[in-house]
C-alpha positions as CSV (number, residue, x, y, z in Angstrom):
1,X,-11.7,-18.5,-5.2
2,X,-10.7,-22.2,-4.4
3,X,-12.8,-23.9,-6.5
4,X,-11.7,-27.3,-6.2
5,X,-11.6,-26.7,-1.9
6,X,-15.9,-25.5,-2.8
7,X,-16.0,-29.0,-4.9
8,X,-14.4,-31.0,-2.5
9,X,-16.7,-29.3,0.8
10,X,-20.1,-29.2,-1.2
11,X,-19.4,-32.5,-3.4
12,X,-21.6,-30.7,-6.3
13,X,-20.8,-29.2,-9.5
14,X,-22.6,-26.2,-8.4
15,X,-21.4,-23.5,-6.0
16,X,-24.1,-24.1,-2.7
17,X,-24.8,-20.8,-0.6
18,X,-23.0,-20.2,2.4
19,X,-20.3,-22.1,1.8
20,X,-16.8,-20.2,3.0
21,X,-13.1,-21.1,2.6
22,X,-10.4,-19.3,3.0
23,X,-8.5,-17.8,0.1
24,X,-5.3,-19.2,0.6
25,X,-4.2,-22.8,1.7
26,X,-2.6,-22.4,5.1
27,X,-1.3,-25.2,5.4
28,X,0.8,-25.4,1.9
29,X,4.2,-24.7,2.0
30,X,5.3,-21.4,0.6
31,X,9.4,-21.1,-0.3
32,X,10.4,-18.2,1.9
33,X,13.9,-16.2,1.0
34,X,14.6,-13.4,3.8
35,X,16.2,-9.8,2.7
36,X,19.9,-9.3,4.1
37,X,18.9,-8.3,7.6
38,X,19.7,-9.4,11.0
39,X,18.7,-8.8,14.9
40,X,18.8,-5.4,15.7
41,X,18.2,-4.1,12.0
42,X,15.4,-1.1,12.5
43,X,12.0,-2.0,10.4
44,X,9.3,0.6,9.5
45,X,6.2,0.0,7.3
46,X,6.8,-0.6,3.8
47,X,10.1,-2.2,4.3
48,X,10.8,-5.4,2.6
49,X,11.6,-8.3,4.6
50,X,11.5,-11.5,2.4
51,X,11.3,-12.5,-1.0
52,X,10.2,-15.4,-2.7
53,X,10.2,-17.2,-5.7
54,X,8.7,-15.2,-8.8
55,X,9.7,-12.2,-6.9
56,X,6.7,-12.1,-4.6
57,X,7.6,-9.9,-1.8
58,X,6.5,-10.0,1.3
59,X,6.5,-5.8,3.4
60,X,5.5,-4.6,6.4
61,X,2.0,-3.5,7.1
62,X,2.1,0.3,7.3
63,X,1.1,0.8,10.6
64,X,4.5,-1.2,11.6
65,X,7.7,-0.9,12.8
66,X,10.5,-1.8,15.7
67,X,13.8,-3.3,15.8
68,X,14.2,-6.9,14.1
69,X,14.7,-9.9,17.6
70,X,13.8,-12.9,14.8
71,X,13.7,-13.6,11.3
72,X,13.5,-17.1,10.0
73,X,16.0,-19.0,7.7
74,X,15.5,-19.8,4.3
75,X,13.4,-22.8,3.8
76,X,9.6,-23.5,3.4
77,X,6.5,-21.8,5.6
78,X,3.1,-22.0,5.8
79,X,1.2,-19.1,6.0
80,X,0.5,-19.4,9.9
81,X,3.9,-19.5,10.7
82,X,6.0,-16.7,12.4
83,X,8.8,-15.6,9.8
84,X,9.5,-11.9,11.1
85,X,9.5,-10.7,15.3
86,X,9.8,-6.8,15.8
87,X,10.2,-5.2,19.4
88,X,8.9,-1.7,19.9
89,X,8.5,0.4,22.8
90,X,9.2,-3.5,24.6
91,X,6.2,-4.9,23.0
92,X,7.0,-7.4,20.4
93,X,4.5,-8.1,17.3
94,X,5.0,-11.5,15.5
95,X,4.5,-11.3,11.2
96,X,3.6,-14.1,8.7
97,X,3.6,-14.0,5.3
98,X,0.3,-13.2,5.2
99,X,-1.2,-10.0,5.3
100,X,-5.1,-8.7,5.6
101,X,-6.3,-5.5,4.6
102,X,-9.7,-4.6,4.4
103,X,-10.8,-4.3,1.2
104,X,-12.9,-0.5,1.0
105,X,-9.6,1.0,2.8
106,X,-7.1,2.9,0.3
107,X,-3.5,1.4,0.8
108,X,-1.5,4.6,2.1
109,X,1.2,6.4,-0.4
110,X,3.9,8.7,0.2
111,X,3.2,10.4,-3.0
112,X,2.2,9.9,-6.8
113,X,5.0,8.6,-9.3
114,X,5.4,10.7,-12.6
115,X,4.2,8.7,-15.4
116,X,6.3,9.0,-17.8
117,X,7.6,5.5,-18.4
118,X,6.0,3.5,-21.9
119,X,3.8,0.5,-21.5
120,X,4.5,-1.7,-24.3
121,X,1.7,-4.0,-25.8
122,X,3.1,-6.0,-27.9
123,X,1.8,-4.5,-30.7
124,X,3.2,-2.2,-32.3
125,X,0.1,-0.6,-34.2
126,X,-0.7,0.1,-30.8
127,X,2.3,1.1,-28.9
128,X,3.2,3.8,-32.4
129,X,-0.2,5.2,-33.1
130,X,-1.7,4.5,-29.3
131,X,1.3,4.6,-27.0
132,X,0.1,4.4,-23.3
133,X,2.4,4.9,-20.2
134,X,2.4,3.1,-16.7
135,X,-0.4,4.7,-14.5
136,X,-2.2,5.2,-17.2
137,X,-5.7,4.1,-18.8
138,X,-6.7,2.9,-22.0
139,X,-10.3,1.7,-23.8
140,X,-9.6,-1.1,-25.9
141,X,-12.3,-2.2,-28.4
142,X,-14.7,-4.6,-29.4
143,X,-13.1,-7.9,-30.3
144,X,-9.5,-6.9,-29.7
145,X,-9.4,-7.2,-25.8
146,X,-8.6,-10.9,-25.9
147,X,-5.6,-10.1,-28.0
148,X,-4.7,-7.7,-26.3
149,X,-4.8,-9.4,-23.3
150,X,-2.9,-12.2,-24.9
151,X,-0.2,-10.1,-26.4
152,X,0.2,-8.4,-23.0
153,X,1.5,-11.3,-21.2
154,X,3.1,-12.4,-24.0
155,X,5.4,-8.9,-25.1
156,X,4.5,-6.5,-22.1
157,X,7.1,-4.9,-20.3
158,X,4.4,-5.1,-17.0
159,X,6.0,-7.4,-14.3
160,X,2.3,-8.5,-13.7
161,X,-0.7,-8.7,-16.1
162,X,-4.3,-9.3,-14.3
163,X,-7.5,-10.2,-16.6
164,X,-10.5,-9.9,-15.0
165,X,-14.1,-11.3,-17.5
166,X,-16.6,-9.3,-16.3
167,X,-20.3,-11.2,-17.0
168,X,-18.0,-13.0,-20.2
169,X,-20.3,-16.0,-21.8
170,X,-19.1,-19.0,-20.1
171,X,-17.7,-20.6,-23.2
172,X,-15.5,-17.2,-24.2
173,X,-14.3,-17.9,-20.3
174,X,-13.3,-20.9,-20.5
175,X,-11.3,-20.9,-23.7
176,X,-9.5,-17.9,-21.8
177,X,-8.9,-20.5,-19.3
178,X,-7.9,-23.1,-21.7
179,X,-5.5,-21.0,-24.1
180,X,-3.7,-18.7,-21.8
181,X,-2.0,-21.7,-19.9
182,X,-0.5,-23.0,-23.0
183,X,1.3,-19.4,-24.5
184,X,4.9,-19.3,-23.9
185,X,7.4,-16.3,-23.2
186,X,10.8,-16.1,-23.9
187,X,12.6,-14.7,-21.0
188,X,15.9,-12.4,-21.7
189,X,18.3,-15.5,-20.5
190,X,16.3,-17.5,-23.1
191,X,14.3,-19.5,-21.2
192,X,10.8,-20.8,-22.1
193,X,8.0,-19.8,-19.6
194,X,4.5,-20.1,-19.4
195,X,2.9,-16.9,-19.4
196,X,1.2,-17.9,-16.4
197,X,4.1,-17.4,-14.2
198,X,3.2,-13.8,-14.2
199,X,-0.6,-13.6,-15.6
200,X,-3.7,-13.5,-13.2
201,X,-7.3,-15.0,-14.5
202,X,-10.4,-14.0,-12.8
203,X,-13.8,-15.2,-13.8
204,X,-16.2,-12.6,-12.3
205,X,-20.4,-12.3,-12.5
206,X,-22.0,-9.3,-13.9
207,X,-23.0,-7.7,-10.9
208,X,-19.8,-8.0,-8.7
209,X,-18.0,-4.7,-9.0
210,X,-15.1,-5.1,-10.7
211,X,-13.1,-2.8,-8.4
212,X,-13.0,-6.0,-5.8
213,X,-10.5,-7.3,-8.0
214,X,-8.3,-4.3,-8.3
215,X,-7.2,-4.8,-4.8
216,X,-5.1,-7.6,-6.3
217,X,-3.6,-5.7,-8.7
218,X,-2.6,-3.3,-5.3
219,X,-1.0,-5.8,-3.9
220,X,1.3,-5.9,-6.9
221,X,1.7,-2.7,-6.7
222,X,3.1,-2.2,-3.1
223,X,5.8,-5.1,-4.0
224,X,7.1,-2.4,-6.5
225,X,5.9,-4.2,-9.6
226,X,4.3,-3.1,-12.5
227,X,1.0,-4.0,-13.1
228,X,-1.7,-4.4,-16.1
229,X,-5.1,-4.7,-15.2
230,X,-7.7,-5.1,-17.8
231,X,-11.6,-5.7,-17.4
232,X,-13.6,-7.1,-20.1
233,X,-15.7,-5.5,-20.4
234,X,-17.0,-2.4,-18.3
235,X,-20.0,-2.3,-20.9
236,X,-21.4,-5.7,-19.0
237,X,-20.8,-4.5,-15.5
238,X,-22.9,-1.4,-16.4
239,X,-25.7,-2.9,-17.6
240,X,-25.6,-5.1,-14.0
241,X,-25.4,-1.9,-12.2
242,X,-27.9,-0.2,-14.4
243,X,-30.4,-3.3,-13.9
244,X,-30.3,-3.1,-10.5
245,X,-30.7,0.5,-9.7
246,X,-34.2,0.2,-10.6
């Protein structure tokens, strides 16, 4: 959520009700990189039609596809401008980089990947004694998730890792907040990066369902990346659900 757009609107420190922005700035500039395609080039759903910087790729919605009549150059968009024109049947559907899918809707597959490639943690106490695979779930104790969480964008061979503090004390929050942006990773040219470049924060309340965050982690997904998701903790979000049941 846009905080500082909610601080800026409301000019409180508190959150008022029914205040609504959108998610995304559409009027910031996003660097957009198009595939190697050209007019005539036939598109279907799934197909990739732009890349841009930290590899976030930008596909087709499922339902489309036609024969490419425009693609833009290389340069910088916002996220209300046309980058992609498809003909079909002789109607012609304009794309954007941004994409809406409704949120209780599963994203369609074309089947189920084996999984039988490692996750690596970072740790090696857990990747030798609890080795885990992509696809795959884990429990992580009491006390450890943090680390975990930590060594994960650190050491983890995920292309994405998402954190998601279900009902967390506001103070364990924000040292999240405050620590994570300041770890380092050494990529394999040697380069420093912040582990931010590739690590997703989300503060979320006790009794919001913490699949509403896993559509992110989709999102990922569809690009072709590999994702870690981890909520801390699914004890909390019970209790919230148990609570108000009654």
């Amino acid at each position: 959520m846009p905080l500082k757009t909610i601080v800026k609107i409301s000019a409180d420190a508190y959150t008022p009700r029914g205040v609504s922005v959108p998610a995304l700035d559409k009027e910031t500039l996003w660097e957009f990189q198009p595939k190697k395609i050209g007019e005539g080039d036939l598109l279907t759903g799934g197909d990739l039609y732009a890349n841009s910087l930290m590899e976030h790729r930008v596909a087709l919605p499922p339902d489309a596809t036609g024969k490419v009549t425009y693609v833009a150059r290389a340069g910088q968009y916002s996220l209300k401008d046309t980058v992609l024109e498809l003909e079909f049947q002789g109607v012609k559907n304009k794309f954007t980089m941004l994409q809406s899918w409704p949120l209780r809707t599963p994203r369609p597959i074309a089947s189920k990947l084996a999984a039988d490639t490692p996750l690596l943690t970072g740790q090696r106490v857990l990747d030798a004694l609890f080795p885990s695979v992509f696809g795959g779930t884990c429990v992580v104790v009491p006390y450890l998730e943090l680390l975990v969480a930590a060594k994960q964008s650190l050491y983890s061979n995920s292309h994405a890792v998402i954190y998601i503090g279900c009902g967390e004390h506001g103070n364990e929050m924000v040292e999240v907040l405050m620590d994570f942006p300041q770890l380092t990773m050494t990529l394999p040219d040697g380069r420093e990066e912040s582990v931010m470049k590739r690590t997703t924060l989300v503060a979320n309340t006790s009794n919001m369902p913490v699949d509403l965050n896993t559509c992110e982690a989709s999102i990922y997904t569809d690009m072709g990346h590999n994702v870690s998701m981890m909520a801390d903790s699914t004890s909390r979000w019970a209790e919230a659900l148990r609570e108000i049941s009654g």
